[in-house]
C-alpha positions as a Markdown table, in Angstrom:
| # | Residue | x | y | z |
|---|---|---|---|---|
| 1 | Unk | 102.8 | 120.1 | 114.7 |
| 2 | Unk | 106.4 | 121.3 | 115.0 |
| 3 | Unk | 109.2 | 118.6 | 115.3 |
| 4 | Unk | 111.0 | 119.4 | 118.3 |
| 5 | Unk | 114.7 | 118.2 | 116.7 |
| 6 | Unk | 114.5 | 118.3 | 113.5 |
| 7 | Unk | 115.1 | 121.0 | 110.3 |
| 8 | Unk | 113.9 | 120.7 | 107.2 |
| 9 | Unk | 117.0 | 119.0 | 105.6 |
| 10 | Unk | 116.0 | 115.9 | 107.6 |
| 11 | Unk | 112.1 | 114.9 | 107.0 |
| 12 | Unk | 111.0 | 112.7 | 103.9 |
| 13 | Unk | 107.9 | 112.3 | 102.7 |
| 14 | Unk | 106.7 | 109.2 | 103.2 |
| 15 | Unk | 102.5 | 109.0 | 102.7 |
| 16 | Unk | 100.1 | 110.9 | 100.9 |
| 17 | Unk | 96.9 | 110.9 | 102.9 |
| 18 | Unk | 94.0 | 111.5 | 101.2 |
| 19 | Unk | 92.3 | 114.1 | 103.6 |
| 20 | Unk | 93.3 | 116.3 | 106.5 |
| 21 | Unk | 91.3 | 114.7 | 108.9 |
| 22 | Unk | 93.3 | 111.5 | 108.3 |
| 23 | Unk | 96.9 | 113.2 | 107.8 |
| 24 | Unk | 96.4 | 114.2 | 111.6 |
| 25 | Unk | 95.1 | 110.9 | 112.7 |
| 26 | Unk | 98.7 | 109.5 | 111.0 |
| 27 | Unk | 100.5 | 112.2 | 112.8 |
| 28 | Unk | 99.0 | 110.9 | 115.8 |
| 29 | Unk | 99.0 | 107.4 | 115.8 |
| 30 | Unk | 103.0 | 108.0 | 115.0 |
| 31 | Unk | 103.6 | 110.6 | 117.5 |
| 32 | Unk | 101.8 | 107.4 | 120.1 |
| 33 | Unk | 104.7 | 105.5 | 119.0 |
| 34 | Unk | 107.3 | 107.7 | 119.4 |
| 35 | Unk | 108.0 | 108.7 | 115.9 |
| 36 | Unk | 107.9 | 112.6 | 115.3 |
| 37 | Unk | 105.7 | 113.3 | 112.5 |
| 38 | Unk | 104.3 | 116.4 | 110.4 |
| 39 | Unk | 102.1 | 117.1 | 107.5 |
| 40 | Unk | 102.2 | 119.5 | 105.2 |
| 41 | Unk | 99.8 | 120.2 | 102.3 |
| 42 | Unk | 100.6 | 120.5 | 98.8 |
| 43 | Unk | 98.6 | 121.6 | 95.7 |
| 44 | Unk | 101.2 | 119.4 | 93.0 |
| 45 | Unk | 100.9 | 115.2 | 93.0 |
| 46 | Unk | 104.2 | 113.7 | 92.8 |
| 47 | Unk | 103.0 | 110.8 | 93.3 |
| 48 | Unk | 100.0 | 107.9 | 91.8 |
| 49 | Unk | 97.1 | 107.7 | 93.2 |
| 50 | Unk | 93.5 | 107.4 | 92.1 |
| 51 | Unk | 92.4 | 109.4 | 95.8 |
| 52 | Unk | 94.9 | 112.2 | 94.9 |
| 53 | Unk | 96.3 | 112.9 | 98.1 |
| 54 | Unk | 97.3 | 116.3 | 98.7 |
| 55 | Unk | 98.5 | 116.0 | 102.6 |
| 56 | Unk | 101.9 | 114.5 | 102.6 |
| 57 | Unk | 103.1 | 112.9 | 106.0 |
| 58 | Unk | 106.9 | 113.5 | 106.5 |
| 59 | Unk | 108.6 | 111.9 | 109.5 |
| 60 | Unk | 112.8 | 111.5 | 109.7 |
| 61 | Unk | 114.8 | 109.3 | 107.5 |
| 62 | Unk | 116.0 | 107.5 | 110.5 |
| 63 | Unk | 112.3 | 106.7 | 111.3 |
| 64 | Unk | 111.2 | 105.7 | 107.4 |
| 65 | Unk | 110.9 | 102.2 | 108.2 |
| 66 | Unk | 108.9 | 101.9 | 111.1 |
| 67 | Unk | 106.6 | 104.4 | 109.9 |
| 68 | Unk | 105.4 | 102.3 | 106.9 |
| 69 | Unk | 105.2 | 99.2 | 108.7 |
| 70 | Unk | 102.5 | 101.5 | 111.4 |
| 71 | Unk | 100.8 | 103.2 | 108.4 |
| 72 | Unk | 100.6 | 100.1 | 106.8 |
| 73 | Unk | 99.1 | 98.2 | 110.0 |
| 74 | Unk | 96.6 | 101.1 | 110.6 |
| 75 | Unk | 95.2 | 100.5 | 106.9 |
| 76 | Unk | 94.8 | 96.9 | 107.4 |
| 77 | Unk | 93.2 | 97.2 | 110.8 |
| 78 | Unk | 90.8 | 100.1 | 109.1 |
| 79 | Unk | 92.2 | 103.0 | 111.6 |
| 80 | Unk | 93.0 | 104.8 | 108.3 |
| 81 | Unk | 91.3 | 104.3 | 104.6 |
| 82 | Unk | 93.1 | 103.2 | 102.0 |
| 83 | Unk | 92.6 | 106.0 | 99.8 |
| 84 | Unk | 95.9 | 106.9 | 100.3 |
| 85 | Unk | 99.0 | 106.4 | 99.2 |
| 86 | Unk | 102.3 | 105.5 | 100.0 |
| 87 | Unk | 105.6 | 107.7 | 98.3 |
């Protein structure tokens, strides 16, 4: 997915995700609530986690906030696992 405004100075990494399939669901579900979202994949943790998450979900810094409170809703409701984790 390509963010239509943004370049690369302005996305933070915000969740690992523990699989592709559930990167793009994240993507998705943002992108539903109007936050632009991308993923991107990386070979290197930065990051703890047991699942070792290698798709990393980066949205703007102005969006940071609202992003973990959806990510952290679609864990608790089971739309996403919690294998992931959050940076």
């Amino acid at each position: 997915m390509t963010l239509t405004h943004l370049d690369a100075q302005d996305l933070i990494e915000i969740y690992g995700a523990s699989n592709l399939l559930e990167a793009d669901r994240l993507v998705s579900l943002l992108g539903d609530e109007g936050i632009e979202a991308i993923h991107r994949e990386t070979t290197m943790s930065s990051f703890p986690s047991a699942a070792e998450a290698h798709y990393l979900v980066c949205v703007r810094t102005d969006d940071k906030v609202r992003a973990l409170e959806l990510i952290a809703a679609a864990r608790t409701d089971g739309a996403i696992s919690t294998d992931g984790a959050f940076l």
